[in-house]
C-alpha positions in Angstrom: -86.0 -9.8 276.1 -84.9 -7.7 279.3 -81.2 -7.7 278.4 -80.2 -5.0 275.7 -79.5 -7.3 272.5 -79.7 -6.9 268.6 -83.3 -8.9 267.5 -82.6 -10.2 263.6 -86.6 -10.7 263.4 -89.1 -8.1 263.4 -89.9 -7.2 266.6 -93.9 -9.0 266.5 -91.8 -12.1 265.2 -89.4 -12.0 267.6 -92.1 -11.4 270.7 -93.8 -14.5 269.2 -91.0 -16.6 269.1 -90.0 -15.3 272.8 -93.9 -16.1 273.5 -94.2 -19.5 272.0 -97.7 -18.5 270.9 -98.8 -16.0 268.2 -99.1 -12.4 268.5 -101.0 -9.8 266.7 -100.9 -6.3 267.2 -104.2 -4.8 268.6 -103.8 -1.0 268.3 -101.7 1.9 267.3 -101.3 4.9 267.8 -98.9 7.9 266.5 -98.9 11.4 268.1 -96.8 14.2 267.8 -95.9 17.2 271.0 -92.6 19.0 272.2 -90.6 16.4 274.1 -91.1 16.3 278.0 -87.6 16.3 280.1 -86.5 12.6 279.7 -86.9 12.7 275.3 -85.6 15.8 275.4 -82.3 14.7 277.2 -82.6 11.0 275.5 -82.7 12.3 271.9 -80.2 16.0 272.1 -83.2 17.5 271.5 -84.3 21.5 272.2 -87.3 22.1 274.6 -89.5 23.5 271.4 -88.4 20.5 268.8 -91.0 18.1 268.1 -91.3 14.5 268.5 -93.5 11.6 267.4 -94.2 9.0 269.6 -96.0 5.5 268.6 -97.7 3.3 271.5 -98.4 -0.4 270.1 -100.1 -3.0 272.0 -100.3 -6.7 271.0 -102.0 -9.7 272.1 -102.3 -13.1 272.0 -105.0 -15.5 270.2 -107.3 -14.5 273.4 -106.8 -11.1 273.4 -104.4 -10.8 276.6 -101.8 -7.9 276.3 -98.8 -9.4 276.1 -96.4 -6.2 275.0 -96.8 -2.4 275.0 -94.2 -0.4 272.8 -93.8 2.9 273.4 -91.1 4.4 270.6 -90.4 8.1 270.3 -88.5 9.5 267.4 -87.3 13.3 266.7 -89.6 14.2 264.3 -87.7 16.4 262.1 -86.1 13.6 261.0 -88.2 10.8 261.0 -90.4 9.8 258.3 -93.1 6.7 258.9 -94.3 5.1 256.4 -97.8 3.0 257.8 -99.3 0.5 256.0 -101.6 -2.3 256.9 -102.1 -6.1 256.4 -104.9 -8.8 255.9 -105.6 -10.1 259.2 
């Protein structure tokens, strides 16, 4: 998972598979702000754009962290569509 590869699966699939055990997602969270230094230089982005960040965390079957994802879009042009699923 450290080297920079294309993952077919979904990534909670794909951590699973890495994992050998199952995975579920515990919590997420979306925000929005101006982008510090580092997005703003990662995504082209002016000082005054916005951006929307998502932090996920999953765990295992007994609640250990095993992954924290923390994405961060441009958010004029990123649209998110959330839904949820029967646990």
């Amino acid at each position: 998972i450290a080297q920079p590869q294309q993952i077919a699966d979904v990534w909670p699939a794909a951590l699973a598979t890495y994992l050998g055990k199952q995975v579920q997602l515990a919590s997420s969270h979306i925000t929005a702000h101006h982008p510090n230094h580092e997005e703003a230089a990662a995504l082209a982005l002016a000082s005054d754009a916005a951006v929307l960040v998502r932090e996920d965390l999953y765990e295992d079957r007994r609640n250990n962290p095993v992954d924290y994802t923390r994405t961060v879009w441009p958010g004029d042009t990123t649209r998110l569509m959330v839904s949820s699923s029967p646990r």
